[in-house]
C-alpha positions as CSV (number, residue, x, y, z in Angstrom):
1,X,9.4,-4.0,-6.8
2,X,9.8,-5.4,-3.7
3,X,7.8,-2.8,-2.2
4,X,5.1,-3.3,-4.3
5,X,5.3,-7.1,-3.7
6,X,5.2,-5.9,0.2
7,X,1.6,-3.9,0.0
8,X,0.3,-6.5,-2.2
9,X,0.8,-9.4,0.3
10,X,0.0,-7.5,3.1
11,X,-3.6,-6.6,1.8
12,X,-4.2,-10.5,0.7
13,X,-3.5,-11.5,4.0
14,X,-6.1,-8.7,5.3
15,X,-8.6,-10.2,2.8
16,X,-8.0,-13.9,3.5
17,X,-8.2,-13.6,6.9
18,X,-11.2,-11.1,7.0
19,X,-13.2,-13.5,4.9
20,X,-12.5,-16.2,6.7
21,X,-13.3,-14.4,9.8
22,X,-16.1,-12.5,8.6
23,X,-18.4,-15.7,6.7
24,X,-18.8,-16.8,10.6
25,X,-20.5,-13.5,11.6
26,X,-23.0,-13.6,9.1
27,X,-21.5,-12.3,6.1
28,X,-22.5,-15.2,2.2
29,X,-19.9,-14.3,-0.3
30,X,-22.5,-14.9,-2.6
31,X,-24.5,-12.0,-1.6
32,X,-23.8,-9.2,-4.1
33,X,-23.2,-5.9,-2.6
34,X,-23.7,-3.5,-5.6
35,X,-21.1,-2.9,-8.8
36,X,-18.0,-4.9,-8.2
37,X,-16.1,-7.7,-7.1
38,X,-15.8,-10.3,-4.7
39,X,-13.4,-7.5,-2.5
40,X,-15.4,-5.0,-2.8
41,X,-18.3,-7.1,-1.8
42,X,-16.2,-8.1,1.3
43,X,-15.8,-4.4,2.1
44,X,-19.3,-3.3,1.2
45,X,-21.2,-5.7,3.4
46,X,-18.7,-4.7,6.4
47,X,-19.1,-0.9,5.6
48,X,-23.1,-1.5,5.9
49,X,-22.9,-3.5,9.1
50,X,-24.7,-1.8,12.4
51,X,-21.6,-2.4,14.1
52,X,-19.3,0.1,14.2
53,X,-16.4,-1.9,14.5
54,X,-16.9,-3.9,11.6
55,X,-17.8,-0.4,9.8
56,X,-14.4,0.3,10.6
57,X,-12.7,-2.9,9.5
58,X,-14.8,-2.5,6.1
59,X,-13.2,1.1,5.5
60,X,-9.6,-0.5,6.7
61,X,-9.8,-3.2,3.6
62,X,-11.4,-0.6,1.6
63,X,-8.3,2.1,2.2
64,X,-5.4,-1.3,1.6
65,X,-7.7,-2.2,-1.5
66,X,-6.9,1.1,-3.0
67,X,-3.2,1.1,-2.1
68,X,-3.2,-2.5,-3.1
69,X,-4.5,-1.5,-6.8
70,X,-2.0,1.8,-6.5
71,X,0.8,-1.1,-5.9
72,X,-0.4,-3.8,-8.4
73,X,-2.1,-1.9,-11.8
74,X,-0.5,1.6,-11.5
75,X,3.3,0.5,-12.3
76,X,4.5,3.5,-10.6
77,X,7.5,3.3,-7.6
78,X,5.4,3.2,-4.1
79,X,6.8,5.9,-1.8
80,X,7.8,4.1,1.6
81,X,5.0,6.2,3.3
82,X,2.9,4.1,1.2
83,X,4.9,0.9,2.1
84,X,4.4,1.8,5.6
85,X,0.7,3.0,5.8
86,X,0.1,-0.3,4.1
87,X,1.8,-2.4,7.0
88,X,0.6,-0.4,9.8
89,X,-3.4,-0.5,8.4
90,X,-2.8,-4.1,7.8
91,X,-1.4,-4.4,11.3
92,X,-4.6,-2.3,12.9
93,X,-7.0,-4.8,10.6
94,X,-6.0,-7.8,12.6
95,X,-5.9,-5.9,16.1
96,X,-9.4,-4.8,15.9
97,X,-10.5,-8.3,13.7
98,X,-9.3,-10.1,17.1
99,X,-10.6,-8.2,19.4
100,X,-14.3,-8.7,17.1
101,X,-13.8,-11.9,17.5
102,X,-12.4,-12.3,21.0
103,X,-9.4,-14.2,20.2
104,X,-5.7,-12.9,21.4
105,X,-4.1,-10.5,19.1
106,X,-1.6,-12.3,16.8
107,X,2.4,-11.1,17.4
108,X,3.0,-8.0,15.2
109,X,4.9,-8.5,11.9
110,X,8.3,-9.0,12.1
């Protein structure tokens, strides 16, 4: 469980900041992006973007969603390789998030 707990939190904190980030490059969470919700939204309008960067960032949330739904709905034990890919996307997110948005790169996870 704590695993789970782990991937869950790590992709929340990837969302959180993203959309926080993200709103002051343009993005209006009330813009609907298709079928889905308000993450997949996030994601969509990233994934559409003409820069590649944020291309990238939107397929980065869109791979931790998907391990994040693996983790929350699927009630299955996550392998550690999950546990790990998890962390170390989450960890790329906010490298390539602060060097979009010029800012120093936070300290790595502990």
């Amino acid at each position: 469980m704590a695993k789970e707990l782990l991937q869950i939190g790590a992709y929340y904190y990837v969302y959180n900041v993203a959309l926080t980030e993200i709103q002051r490059l343009g993005y209006d969470p009330r813009t609907r992006m298709g079928a889905g919700g308000v993450h997949k939204n996030l994601w969509g309008w990233c994934v559409q973007h003409s820069n590649d960067d944020i291309v990238a960032l939107g397929d980065s949330g869109n791979t931790l969603h998907a391990l994040r739904i693996r983790a929350d709905y699927k009630l299955q034990q996550s392998p550690a390789q999950d546990v790990q890919k998890q962390l170390d996307e989450a960890r790329d997110f906010e490298l390539l998030l602060a060097q979009i948005i010029k800012r120093p790169a936070p300290p790595p996870f502990p």
